[in-house]
C-alpha positions in Angstrom: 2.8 2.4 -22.2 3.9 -0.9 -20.2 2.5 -4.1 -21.9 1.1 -6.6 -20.0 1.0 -10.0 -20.1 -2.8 -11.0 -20.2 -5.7 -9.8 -20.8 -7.6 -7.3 -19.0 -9.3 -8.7 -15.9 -12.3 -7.1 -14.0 -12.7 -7.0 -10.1 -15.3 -10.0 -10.6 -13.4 -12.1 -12.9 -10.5 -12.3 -10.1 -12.5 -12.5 -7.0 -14.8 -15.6 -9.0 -11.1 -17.0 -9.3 -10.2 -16.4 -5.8 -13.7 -18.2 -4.6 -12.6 -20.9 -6.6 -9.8 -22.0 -4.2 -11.8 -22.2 -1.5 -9.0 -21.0 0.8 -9.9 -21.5 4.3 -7.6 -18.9 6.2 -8.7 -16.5 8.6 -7.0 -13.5 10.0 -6.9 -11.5 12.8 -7.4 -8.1 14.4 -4.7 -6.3 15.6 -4.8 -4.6 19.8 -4.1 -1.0 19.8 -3.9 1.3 22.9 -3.1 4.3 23.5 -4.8 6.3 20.9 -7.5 8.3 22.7 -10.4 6.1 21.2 -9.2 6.8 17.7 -9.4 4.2 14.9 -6.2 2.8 14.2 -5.8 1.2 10.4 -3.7 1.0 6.8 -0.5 0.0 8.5 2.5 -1.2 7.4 4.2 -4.5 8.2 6.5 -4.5 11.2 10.1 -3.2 10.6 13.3 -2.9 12.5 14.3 0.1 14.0 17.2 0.9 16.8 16.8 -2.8 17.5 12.6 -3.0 17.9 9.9 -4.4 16.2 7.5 -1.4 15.0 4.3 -1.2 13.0 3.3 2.4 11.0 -0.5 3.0 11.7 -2.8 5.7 10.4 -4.7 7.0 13.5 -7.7 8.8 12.8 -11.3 9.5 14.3 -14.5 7.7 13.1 -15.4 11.6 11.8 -12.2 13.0 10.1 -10.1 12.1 7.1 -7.2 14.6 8.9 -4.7 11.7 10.7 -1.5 10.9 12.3 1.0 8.6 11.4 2.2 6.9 13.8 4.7 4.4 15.7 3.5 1.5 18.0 5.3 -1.9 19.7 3.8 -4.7 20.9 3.8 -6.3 24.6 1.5 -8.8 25.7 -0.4 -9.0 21.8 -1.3 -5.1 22.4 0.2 -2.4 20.2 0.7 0.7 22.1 2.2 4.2 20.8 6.2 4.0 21.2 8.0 6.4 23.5 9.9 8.9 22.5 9.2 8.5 18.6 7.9 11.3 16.2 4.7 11.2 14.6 3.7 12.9 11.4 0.7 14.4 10.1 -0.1 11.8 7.4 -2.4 9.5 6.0 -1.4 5.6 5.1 2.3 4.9 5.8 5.0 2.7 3.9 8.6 2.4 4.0 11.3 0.7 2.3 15.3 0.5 2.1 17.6 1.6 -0.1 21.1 1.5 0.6 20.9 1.0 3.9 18.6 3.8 4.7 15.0 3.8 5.9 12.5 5.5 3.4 9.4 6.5 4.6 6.3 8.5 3.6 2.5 9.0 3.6 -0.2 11.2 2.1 -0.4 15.1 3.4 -4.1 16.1 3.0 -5.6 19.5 3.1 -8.7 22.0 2.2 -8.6 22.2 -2.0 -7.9 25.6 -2.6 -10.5 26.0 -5.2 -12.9 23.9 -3.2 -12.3 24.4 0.9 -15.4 21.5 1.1 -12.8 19.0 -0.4 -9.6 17.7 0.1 -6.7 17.8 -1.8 -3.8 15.4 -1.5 -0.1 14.7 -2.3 2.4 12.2 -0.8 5.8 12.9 0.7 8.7 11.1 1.1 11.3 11.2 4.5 14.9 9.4 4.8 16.9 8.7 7.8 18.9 5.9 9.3 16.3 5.7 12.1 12.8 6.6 12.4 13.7 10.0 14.9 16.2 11.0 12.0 13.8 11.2 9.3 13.9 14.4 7.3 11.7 15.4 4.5 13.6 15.3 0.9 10.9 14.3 -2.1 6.9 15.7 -2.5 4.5 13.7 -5.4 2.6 15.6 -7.7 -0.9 16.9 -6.5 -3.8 13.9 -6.7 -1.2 11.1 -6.2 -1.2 8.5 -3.8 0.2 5.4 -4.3 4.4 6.0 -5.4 6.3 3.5 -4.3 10.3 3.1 -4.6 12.0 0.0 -4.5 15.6 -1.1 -4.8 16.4 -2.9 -7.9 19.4 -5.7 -8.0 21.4 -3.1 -9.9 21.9 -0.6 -7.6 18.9 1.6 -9.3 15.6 2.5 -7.9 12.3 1.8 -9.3 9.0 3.5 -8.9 5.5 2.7 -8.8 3.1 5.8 -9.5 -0.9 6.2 -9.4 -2.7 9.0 -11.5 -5.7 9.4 -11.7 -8.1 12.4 -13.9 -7.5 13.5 -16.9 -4.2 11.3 -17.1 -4.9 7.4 -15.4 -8.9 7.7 -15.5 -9.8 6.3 -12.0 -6.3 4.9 -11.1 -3.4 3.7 -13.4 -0.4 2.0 -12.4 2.9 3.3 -13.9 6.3 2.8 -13.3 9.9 4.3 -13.7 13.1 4.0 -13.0 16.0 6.4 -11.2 19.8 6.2 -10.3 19.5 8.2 -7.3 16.7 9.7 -4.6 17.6 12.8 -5.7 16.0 12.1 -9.1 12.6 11.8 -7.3 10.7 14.8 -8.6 7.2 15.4 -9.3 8.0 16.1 -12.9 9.7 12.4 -12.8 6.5 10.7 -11.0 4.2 12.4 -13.4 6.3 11.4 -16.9 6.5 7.4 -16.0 5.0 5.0 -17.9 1.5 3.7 -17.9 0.8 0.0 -17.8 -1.7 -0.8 -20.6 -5.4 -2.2 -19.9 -4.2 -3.2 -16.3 -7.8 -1.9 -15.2 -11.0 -1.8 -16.6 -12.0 2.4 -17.3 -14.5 2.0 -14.2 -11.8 0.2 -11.8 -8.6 1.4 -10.2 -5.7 -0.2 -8.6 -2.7 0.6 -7.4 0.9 -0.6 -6.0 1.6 -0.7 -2.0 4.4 -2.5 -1.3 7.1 -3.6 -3.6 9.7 -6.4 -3.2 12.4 -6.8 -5.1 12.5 -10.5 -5.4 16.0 -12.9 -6.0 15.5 -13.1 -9.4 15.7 -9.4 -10.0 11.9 -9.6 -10.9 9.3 -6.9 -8.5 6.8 -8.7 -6.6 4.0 -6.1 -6.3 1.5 -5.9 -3.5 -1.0 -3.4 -4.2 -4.9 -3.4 -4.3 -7.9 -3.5 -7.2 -11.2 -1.9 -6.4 -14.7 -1.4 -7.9 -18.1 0.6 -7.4 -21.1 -1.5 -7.0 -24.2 -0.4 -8.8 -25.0 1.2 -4.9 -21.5 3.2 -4.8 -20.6 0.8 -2.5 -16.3 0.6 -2.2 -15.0 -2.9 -2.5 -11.1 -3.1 -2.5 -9.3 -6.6 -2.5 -5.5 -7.1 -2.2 -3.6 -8.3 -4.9 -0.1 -9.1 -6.2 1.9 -9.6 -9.2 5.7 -9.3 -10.7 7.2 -7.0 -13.2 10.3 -7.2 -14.7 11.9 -3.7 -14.6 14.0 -4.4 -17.8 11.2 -5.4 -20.1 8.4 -4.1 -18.1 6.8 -7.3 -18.6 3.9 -7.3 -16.1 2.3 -11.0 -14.5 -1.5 -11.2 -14.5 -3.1 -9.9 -11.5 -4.5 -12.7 -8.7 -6.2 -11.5 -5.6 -4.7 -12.9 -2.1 -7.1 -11.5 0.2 -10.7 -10.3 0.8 -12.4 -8.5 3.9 -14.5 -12.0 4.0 -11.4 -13.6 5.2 -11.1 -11.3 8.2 -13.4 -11.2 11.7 -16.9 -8.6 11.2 -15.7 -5.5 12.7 -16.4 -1.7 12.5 -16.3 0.4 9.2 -16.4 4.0 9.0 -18.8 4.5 6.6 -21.5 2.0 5.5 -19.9 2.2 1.9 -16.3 0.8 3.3 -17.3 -2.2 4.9 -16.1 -4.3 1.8 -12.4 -2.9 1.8 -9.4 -4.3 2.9 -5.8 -1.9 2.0 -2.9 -3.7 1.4 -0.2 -2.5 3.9 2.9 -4.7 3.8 3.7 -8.6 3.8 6.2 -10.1 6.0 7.8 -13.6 3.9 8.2 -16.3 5.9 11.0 -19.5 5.2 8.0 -21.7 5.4 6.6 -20.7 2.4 4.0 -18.3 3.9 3.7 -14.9 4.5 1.8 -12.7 6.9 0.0 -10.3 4.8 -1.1 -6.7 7.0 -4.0 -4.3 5.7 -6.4 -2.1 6.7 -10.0 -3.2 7.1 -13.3 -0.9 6.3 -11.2 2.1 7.2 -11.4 1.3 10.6 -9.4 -1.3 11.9 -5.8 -3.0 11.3 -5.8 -7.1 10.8 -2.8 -9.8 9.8 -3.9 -13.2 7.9 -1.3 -16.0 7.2 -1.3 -17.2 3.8 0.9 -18.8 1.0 3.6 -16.9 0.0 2.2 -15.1 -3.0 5.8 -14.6 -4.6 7.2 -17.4 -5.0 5.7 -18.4 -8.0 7.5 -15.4 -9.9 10.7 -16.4 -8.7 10.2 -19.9 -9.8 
């Protein structure tokens, strides 16, 4: 197990500490076109590629869970599906570098073999120098969402998992740590290590983006999310830093909740609380431009302080 640094906090104990600051920003929705009246949401933040700004974006109808990943630029505040670009037949995208190359992946969902009225799920893992070059090379284990790689100042990668069952309860956070891409193997994902009473037993959590900050420390963006006594969802965005060499992990603060965001459609009644944490852009200005998913439904940006900065301090 992976000690932390603080108690255990619940969903409530952060969000009363978030309503305490009585932050005043407001976000917007993002303008997508193109998609054939399908909902567009849980992106990523923009990234470079051949030279153009893109965003990631899990396209889906208001009735399915089966989606497509894919590619949009913007003209004229309106994100419409690039030309000439792949797509992939994924849920929730992220990317990252690592030693030059683009890493991307999402979640492959299908009928459960032992139960065809359920879905099962694992997550796979692309690399290329550009997004049309992408090739598969890595599958998660079964039931995982949620594994993240990131570059550490050494050269080596680290890894953010999520199980969940019989191993993680409702969703654990773990982490490990590689020398190559090669090494990333379900049998690695599964054996990391566990961060201790990160989550209550009834909450879940896990990592969505991680930066690898200038002090060599990880600033994690991830989520935190609860039932209500009405199995309601209600996911809030959240950050904080680990140090990979003695897997000290920061208390947890939330940066964002769907209150901070415009009303807007969600696609079940039991979603409209939810915002996903997609990606954060860091400004120079000390503030970043935090992207997530709202009420599985929509996509929306908000401006806010730079939540990293106080771990590289």
């Amino acid at each position: 197990m992976i000690n932390l640094m603080t108690k255990t906090q619940t969903c409530k104990e952060l969000l009363n500490e978030y309503m305490s600051l009585k932050n005043n920003y407001k976000g917007e929705k993002l303008i997508f076109d193109g998609v054939d009246g399908r909902d567009v949401y849980n992106i990523t933040a923009p990234f470079e590629d051949e030279g153009e700004l893109v965003i990631a974006g899990r396209v889906e109808g208001r009735d399915t869970q089966y989606s497509d990943i894919m590619f949009f630029t913007c003209s004229e505040n309106v994100w419409r599906p690039r030309k000439n670009t792949i797509s992939f037949k994924l849920q929730d995208p992220f990317y990252t570098k690592i030693n030059g190359e683009l890493i991307f992946g999402g979640v492959e969902v299908r009928p459960d073999s032992n139960n065809p009225d359920h879905l099962c799920w694992k997550t796979l893992f692309y690399r290329g120098k550009t997004i049309n070059q992408l090739t598969h090379f890595a599958t998660g284990p079964d039931w995982m969402k949620d594994i993240r790689p990131v570059q550490l100042m050494d050269g080596r990668i680290g890894v953010f998992t999520r199980p969940h069952g019989e191993i993680g309860g409702c969703g654990t956070i773990g982490f490990t740590i590689i020398n190559t891409l090669d090494e990333l193997t379900a049998e690695v994902i599964t054996n990391a290590k566990l961060f201790d009473g990160q989550f209550i037993a009834e909450e879940w959590g896990g990592v969505n983006e991680p930066h690898l900050l200038k002090n060599g420390l990880i600033g994690a963006l991830g989520h935190i999310a609860c039932y209500d006594q009405y199995k309601n969802r209600h996911y809030y965005s959240i950050t904080f830093s680990l140090n990979p060499d003695t897997g000290e992990v920061s208390p947890m603060k939330i940066i964002a909740i769907r209150a901070d965001f415009d009303e807007g459609d969600a696609k079940q009644s039991d979603l409209a609380d939810v915002i996903f944490s997609g990606g954060i852009i860091r400004g120079k200005n000390g503030k970043s431009t935090l992207y997530v998913g709202v009420s599985d439904a929509e996509a929306h940006r908000i401006v806010i302080p730079d939540p990293f900065i106080e771990y590289e301090i």
